[in-house]
C-alpha positions as CSV (number, residue, x, y, z in Angstrom):
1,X,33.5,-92.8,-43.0
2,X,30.2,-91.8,-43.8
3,X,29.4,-90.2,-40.4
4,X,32.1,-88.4,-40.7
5,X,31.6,-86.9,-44.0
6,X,28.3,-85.6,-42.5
7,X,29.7,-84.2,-39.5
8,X,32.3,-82.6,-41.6
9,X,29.7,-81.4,-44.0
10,X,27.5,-79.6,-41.0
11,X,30.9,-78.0,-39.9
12,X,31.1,-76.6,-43.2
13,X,27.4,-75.1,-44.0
14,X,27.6,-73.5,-40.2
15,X,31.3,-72.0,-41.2
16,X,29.6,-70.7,-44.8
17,X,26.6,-69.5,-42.8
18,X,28.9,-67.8,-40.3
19,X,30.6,-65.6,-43.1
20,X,27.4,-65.1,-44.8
21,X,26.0,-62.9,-41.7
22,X,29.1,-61.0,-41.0
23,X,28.8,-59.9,-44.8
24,X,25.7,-58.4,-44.7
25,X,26.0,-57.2,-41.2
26,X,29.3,-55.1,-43.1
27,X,26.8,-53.9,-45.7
28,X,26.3,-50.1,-45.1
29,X,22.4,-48.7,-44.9
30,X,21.4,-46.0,-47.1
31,X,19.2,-44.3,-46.2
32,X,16.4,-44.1,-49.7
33,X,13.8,-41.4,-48.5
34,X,13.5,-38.1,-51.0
35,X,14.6,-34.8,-49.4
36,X,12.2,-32.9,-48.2
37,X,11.7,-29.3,-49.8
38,X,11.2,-26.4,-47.2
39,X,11.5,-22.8,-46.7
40,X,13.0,-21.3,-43.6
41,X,14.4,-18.3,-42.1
42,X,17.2,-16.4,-40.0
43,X,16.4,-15.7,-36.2
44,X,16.2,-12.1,-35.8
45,X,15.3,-9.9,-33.1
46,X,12.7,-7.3,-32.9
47,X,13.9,-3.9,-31.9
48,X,16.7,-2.9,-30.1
49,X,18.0,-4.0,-26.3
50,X,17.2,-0.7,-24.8
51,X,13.2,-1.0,-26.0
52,X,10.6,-3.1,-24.2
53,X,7.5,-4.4,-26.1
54,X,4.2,-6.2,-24.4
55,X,1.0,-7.3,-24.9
56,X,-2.3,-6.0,-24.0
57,X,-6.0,-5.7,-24.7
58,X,-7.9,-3.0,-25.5
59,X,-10.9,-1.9,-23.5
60,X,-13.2,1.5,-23.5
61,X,-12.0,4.1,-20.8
62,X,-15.7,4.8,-19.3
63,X,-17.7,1.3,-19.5
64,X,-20.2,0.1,-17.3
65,X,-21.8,-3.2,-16.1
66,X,-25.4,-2.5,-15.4
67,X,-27.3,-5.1,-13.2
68,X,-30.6,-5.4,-10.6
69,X,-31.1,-5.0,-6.9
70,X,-34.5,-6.8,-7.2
71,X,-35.2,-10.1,-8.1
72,X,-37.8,-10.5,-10.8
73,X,-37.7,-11.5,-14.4
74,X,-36.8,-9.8,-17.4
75,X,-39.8,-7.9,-19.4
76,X,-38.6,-6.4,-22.3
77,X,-35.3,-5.5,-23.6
78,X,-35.5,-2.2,-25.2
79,X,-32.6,-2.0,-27.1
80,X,-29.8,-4.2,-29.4
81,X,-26.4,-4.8,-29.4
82,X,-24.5,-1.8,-30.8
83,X,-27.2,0.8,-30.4
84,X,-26.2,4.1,-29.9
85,X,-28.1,5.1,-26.4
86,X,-28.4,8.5,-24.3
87,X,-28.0,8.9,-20.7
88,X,-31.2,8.1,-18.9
89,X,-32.4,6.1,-21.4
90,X,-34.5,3.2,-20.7
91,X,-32.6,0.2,-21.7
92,X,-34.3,-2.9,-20.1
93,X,-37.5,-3.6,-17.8
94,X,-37.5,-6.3,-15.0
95,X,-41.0,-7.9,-13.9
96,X,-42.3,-5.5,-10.7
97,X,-45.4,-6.7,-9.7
98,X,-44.3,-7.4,-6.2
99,X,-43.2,-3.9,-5.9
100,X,-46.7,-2.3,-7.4
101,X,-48.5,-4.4,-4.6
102,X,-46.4,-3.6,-2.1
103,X,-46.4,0.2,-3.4
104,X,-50.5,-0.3,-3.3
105,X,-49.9,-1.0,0.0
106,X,-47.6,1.8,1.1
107,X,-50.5,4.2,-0.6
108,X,-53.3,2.7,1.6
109,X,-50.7,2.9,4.3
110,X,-50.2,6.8,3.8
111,X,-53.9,7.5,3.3
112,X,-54.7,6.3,7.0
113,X,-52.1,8.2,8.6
114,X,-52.8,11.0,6.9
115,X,-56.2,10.7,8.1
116,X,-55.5,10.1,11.8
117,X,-52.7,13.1,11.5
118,X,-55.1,15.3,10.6
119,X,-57.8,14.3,13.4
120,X,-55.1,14.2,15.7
121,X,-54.4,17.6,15.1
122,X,-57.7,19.2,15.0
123,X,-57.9,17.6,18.6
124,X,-54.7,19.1,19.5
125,X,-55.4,22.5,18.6
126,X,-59.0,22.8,20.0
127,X,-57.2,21.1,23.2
128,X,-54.9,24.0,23.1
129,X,-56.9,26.8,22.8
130,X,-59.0,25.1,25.8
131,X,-55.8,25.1,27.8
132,X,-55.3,28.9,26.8
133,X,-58.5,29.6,27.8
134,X,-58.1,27.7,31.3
135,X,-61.1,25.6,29.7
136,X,-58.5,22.3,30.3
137,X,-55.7,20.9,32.2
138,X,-52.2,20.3,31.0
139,X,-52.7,16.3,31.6
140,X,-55.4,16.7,28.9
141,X,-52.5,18.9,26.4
142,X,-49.9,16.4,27.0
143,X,-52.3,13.3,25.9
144,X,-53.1,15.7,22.8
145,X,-49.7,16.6,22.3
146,X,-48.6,13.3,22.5
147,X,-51.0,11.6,20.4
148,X,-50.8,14.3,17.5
149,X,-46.9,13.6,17.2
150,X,-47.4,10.1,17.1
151,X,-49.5,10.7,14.5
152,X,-47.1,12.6,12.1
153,X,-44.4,10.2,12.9
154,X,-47.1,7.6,11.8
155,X,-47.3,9.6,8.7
156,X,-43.8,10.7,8.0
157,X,-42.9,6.7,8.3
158,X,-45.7,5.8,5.8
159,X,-44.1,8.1,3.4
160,X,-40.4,7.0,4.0
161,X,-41.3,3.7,2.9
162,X,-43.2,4.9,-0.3
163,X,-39.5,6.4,-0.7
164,X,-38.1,3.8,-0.4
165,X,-41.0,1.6,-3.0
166,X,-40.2,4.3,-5.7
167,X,-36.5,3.6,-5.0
168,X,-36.7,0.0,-5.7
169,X,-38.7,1.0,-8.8
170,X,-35.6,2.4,-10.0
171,X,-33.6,-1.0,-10.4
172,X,-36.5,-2.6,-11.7
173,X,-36.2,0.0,-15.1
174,X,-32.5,-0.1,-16.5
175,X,-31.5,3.2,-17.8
176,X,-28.4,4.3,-19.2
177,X,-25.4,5.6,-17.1
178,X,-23.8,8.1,-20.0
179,X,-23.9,8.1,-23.9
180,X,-22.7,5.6,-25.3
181,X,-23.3,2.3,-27.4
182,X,-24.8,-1.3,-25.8
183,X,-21.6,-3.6,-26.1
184,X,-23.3,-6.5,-24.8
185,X,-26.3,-7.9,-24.0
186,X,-26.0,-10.5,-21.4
187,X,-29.7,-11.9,-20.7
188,X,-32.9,-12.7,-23.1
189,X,-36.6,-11.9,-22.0
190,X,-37.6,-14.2,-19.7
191,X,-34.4,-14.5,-17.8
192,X,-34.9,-14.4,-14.2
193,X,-32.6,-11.2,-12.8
194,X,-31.1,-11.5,-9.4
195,X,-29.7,-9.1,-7.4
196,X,-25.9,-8.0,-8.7
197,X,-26.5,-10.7,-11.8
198,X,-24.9,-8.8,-14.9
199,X,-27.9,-7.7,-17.7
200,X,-26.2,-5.4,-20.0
201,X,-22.7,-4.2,-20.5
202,X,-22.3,-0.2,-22.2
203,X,-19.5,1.8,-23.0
204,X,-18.4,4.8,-24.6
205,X,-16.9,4.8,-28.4
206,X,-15.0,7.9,-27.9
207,X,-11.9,7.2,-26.4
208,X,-10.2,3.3,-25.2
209,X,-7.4,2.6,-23.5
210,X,-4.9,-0.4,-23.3
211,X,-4.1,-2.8,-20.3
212,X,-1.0,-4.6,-19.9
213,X,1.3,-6.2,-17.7
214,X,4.5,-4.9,-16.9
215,X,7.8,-7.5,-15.8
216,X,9.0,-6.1,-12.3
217,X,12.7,-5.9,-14.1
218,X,11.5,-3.0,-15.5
219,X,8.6,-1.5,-13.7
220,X,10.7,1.0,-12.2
221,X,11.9,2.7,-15.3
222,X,7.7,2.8,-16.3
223,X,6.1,6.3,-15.7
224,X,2.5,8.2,-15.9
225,X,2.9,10.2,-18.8
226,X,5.1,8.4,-20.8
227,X,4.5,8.3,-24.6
228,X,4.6,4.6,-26.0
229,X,3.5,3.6,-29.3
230,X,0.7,0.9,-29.7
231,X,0.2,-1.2,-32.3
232,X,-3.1,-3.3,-33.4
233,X,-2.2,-6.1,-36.2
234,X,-6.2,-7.1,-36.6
235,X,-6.4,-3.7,-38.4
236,X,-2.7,-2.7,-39.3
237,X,-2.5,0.3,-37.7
238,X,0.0,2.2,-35.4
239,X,-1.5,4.8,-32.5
240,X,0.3,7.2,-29.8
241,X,-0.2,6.1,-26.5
242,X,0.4,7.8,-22.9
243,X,0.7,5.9,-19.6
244,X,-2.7,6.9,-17.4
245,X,-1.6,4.5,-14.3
246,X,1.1,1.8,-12.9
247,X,-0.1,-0.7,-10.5
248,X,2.0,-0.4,-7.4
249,X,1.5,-3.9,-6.6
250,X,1.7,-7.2,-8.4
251,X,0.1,-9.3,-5.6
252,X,-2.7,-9.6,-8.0
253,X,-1.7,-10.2,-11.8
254,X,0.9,-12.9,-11.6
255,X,4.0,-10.9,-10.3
256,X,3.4,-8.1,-13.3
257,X,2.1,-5.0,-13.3
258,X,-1.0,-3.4,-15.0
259,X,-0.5,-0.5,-16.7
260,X,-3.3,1.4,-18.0
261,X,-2.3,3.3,-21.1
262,X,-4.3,5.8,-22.7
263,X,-4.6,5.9,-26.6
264,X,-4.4,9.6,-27.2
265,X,-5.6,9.7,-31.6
266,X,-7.8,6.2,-31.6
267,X,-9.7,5.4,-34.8
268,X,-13.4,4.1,-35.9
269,X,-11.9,1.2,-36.5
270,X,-10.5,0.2,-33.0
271,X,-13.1,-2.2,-30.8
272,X,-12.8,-3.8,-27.3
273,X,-11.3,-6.6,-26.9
274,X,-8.9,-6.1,-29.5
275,X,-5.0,-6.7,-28.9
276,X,-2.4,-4.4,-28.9
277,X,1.4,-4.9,-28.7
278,X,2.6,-1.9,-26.9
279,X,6.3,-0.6,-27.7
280,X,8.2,1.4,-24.8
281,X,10.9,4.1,-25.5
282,X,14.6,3.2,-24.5
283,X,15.1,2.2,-20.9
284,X,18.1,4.0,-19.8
285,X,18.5,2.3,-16.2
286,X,21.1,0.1,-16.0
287,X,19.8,-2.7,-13.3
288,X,17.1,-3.1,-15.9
289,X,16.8,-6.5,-17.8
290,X,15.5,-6.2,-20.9
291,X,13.7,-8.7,-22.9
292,X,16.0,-10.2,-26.4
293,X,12.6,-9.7,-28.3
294,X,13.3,-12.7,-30.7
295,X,10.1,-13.6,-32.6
296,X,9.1,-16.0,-34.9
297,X,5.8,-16.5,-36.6
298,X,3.3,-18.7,-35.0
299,X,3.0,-20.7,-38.3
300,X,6.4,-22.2,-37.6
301,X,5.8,-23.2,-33.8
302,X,4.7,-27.1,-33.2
303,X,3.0,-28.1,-30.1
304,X,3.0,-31.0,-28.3
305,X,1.0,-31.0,-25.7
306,X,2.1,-28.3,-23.0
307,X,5.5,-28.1,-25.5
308,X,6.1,-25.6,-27.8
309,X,9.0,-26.4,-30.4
310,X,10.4,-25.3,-33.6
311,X,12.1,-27.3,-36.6
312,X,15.9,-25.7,-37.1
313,X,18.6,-27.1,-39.9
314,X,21.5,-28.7,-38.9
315,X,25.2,-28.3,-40.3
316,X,23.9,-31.7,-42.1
317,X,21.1,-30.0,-43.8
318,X,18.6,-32.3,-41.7
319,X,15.5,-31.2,-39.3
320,X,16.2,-30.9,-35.8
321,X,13.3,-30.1,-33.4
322,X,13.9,-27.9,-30.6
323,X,11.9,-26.9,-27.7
324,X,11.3,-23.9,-26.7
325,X,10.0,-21.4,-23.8
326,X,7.8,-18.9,-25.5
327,X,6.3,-15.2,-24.1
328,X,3.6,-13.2,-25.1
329,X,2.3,-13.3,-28.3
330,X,2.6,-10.1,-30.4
331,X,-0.1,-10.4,-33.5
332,X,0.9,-13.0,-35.6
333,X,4.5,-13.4,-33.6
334,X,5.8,-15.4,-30.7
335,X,8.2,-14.1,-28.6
336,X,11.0,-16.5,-27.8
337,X,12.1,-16.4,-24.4
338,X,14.9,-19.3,-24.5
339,X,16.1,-22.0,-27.1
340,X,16.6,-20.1,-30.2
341,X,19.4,-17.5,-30.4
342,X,19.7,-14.8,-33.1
343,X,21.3,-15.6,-36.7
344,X,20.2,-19.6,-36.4
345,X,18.4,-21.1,-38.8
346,X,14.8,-22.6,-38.5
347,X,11.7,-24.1,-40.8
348,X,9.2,-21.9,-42.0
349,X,7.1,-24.2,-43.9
350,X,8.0,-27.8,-45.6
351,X,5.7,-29.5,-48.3
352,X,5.5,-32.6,-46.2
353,X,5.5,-33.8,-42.4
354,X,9.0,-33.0,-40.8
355,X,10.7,-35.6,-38.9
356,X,13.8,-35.3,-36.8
357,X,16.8,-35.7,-38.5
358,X,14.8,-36.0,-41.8
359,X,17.2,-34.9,-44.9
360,X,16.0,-31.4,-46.5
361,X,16.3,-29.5,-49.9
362,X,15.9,-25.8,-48.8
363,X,13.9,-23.3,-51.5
């Protein structure tokens, strides 16, 4: 009996044990965590569908890398970054000393040719007023003759290669191309300059231009002398632009084409380098695929490594991340190429991390 009555009293602490589980197991999970309080806004696109908008940089329209033929190093720098300079201004000095033997040389050089030229003449002249005078033969002429042109050849060569010294001279002192202002300077004194090596970069102030890249849906409906407006975000301002050339081939830029657009009332203010979003009139042809032109601010773009993704609301009024495929980037705006569509909902800022499906009380 009293084996039994333990038995019987396992049976019963694994049956109550049993229950117990399935109890709690029943027990729905709340879920505790505080909303979480953020601000968002409507997709919305930029523009209409008929207008094309693109990014660019802004560079001067008559600019100039300046560099050496000779190698040799740098002397003196004779102006700064942003100085105004005049054409034929000197602007840097390389080392010559090579060249000022070798010209010491050339000198020497020209001062004994000279010297046999003009003995070589006298002897050919007197020789050929013998010759008039029957006084010598014409064996003796031709030798004269002969050695008096070797003579000026001797000379003429001697002073080729001074020519050429004076040349080299040229490369050795930097001077300016056109008026303008130094952009950059691209060595220090002391630098050793080889031939082609970049010193100094110049450009003019007075009028820049913007490059950007064209899709090939729409290249064809792109022409030279097309008015565009241009807009810089770095200084809030808005300029009239005209199309100065289309690339007829994208073998080189990535399957786009460059345009080169000419700002026609640029400012003080504007600065190479800069960007520019560039806005193009309606395009009127019909095989033409224009861009949606959705943009969001970058603020509200996550990365993740090579991802780019964005926060939205859900019908539940929790954070969903989606990923997106992004453009060009427009001042402080990304275009969205795919994964957001216009009207939806997304996360501008939030006081605290976001999480997926996290539970939110919009401001």
């Amino acid at each position: 009996m009293k084996t039994i009555s333990i038995y019987q009293l396992l049976s019963l602490s694994v049956i109550l044990l049993i229950f117990g589980c399935n109890d709690q197991s029943n027990t729905p999970v709340v879920n505790t965590s505080d909303p979480i309080a953020v601000t968002v806004a409507k997709v919305a696109s930029k523009g209409n569908q008929n207008s094309l908008i693109v990014s660019g940089t802004i560079q001067s329209a008559n600019s100039a890398t300046l560099s050496t033929r000779t190698m040799g190093y740098v002397d003196k720098i004779h102006i700064n970054v942003g100085d105004n300079i005049t054409k034929g201004q000197l602007l840097l000095s390389v080392n010559s000393n090579d060249l000022k033997a070798k010209k010491a040389q050339v000198n020497a050089a020209i001062l004994e040719a000279t010297a046999a030229f003009k003995n070589a003449k006298k002897d050919y002249e007197r020789f050929k007023s013998l010759f008039d005078k029957n006084s010598a033969s014409q064996k003796e002429l031709d030798d004269m003759t002969a050695r008096y042109d070797m003579a000026k050849a001797r000379l003429q060569a001697a002073e080729e290669m001074k020519n050429e010294v004076d040349a080299q001279f040229a490369y050795t002192n930097i001077r300016a191309p056109f008026n303008g202002k130094v952009a950059s300077k691209l060595v220090e004194v002391g630098t050793l300059a080889n031939p082609g090596m970049p010193l100094l970069l110049v450009e003019s102030p007075s009028s820049f231009e913007v490059v950007a890249k064209i899709p090939e849906s729409v290249i064809s409906d792109v022409k030279t002398g097309m008015k565009v407006d241009i807009l810089v975000s770095s200084i809030e301002a808005t300029f009239t632009g005209q199309i100065k050339e289309v690339s007829s081939s994208s073998a080189l830029s990535g399957g786009q084409y460059l345009t080169t657009i000419e700002i026609i009332d640029s400012s003080n203010s504007i600065r190479s380098g800069m960007f520019a979003s560039v806005q193009f009139p309606k395009i009127t042809s019909t095989n033409s695929v224009i861009p949606t032109n959705i943009m969001v601010p970058k603020e509200a773009l996550i990365t993740r490594g090579q991802l780019t993704g964005i926060y939205t609301v859900s019908q539940q009024n929790t954070a969903v991340l989606r990923w997106l495929r992004v453009g060009n980037t427009i001042g402080d705006n990304v275009e969205i190429l795919s994964g957001l569509k216009e009207g939806e909902t997304y996360i501008m800022s939030s006081q605290e991390k976001l999480y997926n499906g996290a539970t939110l009380t919009i401001q």
